[in-house]
N, C-alpha and C positions, 0 to 999 in steps of 0.2 A: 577722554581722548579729544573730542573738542574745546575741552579747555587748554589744552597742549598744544593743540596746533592754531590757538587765534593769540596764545601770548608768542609762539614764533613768530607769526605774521607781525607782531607789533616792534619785535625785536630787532626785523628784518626791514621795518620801514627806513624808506629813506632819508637822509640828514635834513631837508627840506622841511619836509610833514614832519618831525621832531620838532624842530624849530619853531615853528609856524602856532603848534601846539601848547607850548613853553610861554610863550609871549603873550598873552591874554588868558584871563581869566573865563569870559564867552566861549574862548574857543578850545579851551580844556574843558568844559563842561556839555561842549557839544559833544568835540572828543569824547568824551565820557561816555555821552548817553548813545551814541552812534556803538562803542564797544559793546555796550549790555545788550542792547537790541542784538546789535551782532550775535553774540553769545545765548542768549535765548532763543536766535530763530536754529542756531545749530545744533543746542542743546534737545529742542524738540525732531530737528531731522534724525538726529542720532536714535532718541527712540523711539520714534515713528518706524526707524528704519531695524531697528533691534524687536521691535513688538510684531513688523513683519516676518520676520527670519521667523519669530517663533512663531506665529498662525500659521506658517509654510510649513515647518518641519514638524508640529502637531497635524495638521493636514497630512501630509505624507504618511505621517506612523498610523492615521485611520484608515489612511486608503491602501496601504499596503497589503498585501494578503497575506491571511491569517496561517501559517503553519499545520498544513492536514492532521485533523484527529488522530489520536489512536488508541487503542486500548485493548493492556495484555492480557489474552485468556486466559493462556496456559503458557506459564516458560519452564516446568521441571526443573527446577530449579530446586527443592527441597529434597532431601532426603529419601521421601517416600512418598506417592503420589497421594495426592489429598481425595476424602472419602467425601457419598450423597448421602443424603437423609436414608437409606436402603442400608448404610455400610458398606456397597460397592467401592470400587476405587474408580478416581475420578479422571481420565476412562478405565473401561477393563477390558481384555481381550475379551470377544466373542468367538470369530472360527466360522461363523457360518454353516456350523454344523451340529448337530445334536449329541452324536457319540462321540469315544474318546477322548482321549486328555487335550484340553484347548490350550493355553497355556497361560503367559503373568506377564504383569508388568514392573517392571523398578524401573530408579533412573543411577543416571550414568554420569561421570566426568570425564573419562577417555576420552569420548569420542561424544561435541557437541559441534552447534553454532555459535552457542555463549554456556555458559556456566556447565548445567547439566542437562543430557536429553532423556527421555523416556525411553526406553528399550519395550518393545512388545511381542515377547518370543510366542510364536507359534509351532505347534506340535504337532506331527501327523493326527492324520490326513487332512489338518485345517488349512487353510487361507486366512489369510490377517483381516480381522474386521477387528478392531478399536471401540467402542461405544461409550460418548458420552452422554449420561444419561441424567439432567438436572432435577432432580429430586430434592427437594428440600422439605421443610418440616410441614410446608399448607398442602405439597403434592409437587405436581408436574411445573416446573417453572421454564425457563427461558435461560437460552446458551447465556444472553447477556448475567446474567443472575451468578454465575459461575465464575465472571470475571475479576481479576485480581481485585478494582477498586469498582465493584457496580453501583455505589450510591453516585459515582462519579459520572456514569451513562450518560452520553449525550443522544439524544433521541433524533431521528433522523438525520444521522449524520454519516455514522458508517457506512460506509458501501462495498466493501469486500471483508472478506475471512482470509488472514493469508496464515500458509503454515511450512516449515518443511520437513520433507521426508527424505530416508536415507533405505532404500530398499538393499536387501542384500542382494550378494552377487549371486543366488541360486535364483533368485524371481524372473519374472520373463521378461525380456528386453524391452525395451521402449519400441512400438511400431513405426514402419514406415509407409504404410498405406492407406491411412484416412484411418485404423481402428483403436481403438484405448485399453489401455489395461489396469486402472484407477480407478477408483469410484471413491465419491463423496455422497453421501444422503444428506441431506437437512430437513427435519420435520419444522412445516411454517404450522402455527397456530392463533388463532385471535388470543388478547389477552380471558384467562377465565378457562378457556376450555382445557382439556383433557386430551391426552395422549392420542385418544381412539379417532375426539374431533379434528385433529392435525392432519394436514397434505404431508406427504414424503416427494421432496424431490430429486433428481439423480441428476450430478455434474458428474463428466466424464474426465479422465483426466487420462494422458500418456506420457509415463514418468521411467527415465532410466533407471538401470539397475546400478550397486554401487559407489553413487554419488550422492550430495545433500542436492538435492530440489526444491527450490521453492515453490511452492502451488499458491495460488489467487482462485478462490471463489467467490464471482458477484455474483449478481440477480438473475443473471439468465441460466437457468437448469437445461439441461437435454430432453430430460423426462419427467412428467408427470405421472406417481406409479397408482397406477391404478389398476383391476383388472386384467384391463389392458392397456398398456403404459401409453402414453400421449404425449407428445411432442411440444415444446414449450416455446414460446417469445421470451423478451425480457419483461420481467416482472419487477420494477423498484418496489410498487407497495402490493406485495399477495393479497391482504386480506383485508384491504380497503379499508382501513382505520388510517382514519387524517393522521396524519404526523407520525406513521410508524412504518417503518422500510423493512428488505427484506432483511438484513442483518436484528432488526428490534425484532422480528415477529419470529429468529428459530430457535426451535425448544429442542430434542434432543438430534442429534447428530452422529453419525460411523464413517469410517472413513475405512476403504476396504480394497486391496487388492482383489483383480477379476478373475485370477486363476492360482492355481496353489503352486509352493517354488518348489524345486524338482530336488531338496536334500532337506533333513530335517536335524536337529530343533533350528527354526530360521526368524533370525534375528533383525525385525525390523527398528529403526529409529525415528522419532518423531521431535519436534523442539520449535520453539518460540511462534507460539499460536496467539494470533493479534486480531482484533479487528483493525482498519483500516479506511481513512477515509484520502478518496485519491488527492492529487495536486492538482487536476483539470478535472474538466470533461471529459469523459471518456464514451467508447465505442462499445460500449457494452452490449448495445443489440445485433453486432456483427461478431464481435471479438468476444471469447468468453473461455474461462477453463485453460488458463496460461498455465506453463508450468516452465521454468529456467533451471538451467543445469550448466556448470563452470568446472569444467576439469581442469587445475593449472599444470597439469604432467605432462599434456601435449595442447594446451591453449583450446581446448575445443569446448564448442560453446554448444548445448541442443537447447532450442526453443521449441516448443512444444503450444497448441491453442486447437480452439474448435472454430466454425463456422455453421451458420445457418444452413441445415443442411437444403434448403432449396436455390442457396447460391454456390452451385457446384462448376459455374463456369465465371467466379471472380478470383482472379486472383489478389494477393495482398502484397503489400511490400514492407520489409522491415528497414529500420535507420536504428541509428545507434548513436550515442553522444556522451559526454563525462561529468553531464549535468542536466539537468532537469528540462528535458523535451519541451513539457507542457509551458516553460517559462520562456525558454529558448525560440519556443516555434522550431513548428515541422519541416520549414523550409530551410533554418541551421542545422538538422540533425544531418549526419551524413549519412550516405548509403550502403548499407550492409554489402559487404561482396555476394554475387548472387544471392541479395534480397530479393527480388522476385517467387513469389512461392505462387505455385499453382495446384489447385485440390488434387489430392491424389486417388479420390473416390467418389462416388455418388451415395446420398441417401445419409441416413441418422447414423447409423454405423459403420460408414465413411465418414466422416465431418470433420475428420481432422487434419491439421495443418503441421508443419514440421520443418523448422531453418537448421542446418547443420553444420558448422563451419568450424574452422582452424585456422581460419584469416584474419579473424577482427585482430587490431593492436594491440594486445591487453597489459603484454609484459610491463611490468611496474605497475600497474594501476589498482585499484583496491576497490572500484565500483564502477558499474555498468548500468546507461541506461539506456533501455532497448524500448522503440514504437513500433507499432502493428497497425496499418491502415490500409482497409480495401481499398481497389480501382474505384475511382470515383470516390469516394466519401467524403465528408465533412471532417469529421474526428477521427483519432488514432486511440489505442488504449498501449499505455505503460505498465512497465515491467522495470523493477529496480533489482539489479543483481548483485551482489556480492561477489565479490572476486579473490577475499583469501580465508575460505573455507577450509578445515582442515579434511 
């Protein structure tokens, strides 16, 4: 290109300096040497200025942020649910109860999120508890262990379990005053130990009946069960091994509705179980136990979360956006129509929060992104929804 634009210049010179050039020999070979120089000092601007571009835009692609982890637990996707070192199936209904018929699992193509979902029928007089239970050929291993590609684990990087669930329309409604009707366990254990040595912890959750839900489990649990059950903070590392979060440390896992649905055989559904690693910072020692729910039959949208239950006098506010909060900033996100939520209970079995709307704009759109940030805070925690759920 610099050679292109210094033989214009020359072509463009005036009849004079042609002249002038023409008539001596001296002064042709000044000419001359004046063009090389010329043409050398441009040749090096050009890639001076090319070798910058590209230190810029190699810079840029390191500094850019990297695409949050993820990786699939469980998508049911196969035929038939894959089995543990035991022969169990990988989960299998429990029931939560001793007597009686419990009942089975298959999976399904009618009715998913993507491909195929788990169906988990339950049978009088049970309640749906699900258990997965990592067994493999040395013994007791880790949820991670179970995962589609686990040589592939990245090690302190997950920070949440997302999954969703499609409760039938006999189970009990989602509540409206601080209580839950959900439950997730996760057994944390050090690497090495055994079943018996493992914490059991309890995420609460309050999930419509009906509809596909997505559910988020981070670090912060409700309870530690114990004796007598105990009240949790957030926990990123349980068990105090450098470089192992709570997502690396859980070994087996249930996931269990808190009361039995009121007609039987009742057909719960379960589909695309991920770990998760968010796109920000998140609020996790305020905010914990999200669960989102998108009806597109009347636009209605229920949000669902927990709070600390010793801040019973903060309220939170929700924002909403069509792309990634955490990039955007919380001060682009817009405000949810009565986003304002104020606790609707006192204590651990109060603690829960609840947005219920028919207002957001959703028509046409195919994804939601919803933030949750207390009065005062620093950070917000995200929720990504999906908008055309069948």
């Amino acid at each position: 290109a610099a050679v292109l634009v210094q033989a214009a210049s020359v072509k463009a010179a005036p009849p004079a300096v042609l002249a002038a050039m023409s008539q001596s020999a001296p002064a042709t070979a000044l000419a001359d040497g004046v063009f090389k120089a010329s043409l050398a000092l441009k040749v090096k601007i050009a890639l001076g200025s090319a070798v910058a571009i590209i230190a810029i835009a190699a810079t840029a692609v390191m500094l850019a942020p990297a695409a949050p982890a993820r990786m699939v637990f469980q998508d049911f996707d196969a035929a038939t649910p894959r089995l543990n070192a035991d022969g169990q199936s990988f989960p299998y209904c429990d029931g939560g109860l001793e007597t009686g018929p419990v009942g089975g699992v298959t999976t399904d193509a009618t009715d998913a999120v993507s491909g195929r979902s788990l169906i988990v029928r339950v049978e009088a007089p049970h309640r749906l508890r699900v258990q997965f239970a990592p067994r493999d050929r040395k013994g007791w291993g880790f949820a991670r262990d179970f995962a589609q590609r686990p040589a592939e684990w990245r090690f302190d990087t997950y920070d949440r379990l997302r999954f969703f669930v499609k409760r039938p329309t006999s189970a009990v409604p989602h509540l409206t005053n601080g209580t839950t009707n959900m439950a997730v366990c996760a057994n944390i254990k050090k690497a090495n130990e055994g079943p018996d040595d493992s914490v059991a912890y309890h995420h609460r959750f309050n999930v419509p009946a009906g509809s596909w839900t997505q559910c988020l489990v981070n670090a912060h649990p409700h309870l530690r069960m114990r004796s007598t059950p105990e009240t949790c903070d957030h926990l990123p590392r349980p068990t105090g091994e450098p470089g192992i979060n709570y997502c690396d440390a859980m070994s087996k896992l249930f996931i269990e509705d808190r009361q039995p649905p009121t007609a039987y055989p009742a057909d719960y559904r379960l589909d695309e179980m991920e770990f998760l690693q968010a796109s920000g910072p998140e609020n996790d020692a305020q905010v914990f136990s999200i669960a989102a729910t998108y009806r597109a039959t009347d636009n209605r949208l229920i949000l669902t979360w927990s709070r600390p239950e010793t801040e019973d006098n903060v309220p939170h506010e929700v924002r909403f956006g069509f792309e990634d909060i955490h990039r955007i900033g919380w001060g682009k996100a817009q405000t949810a129509p009565g986003g304002i939520v104020k606790p609707a209970g006192k204590g651990i079995d109060h603690s829960g929060m609840i947005y219920d709307s028919t207002a957001l704009p959703l028509r046409g759109r195919s994804v939601l992104y919803l933030a949750i940030k207390p009065r005062d805070a620093e950070r917000f925690s995200q929720v990504v929804v999906p908008l055309n759920l069948r």
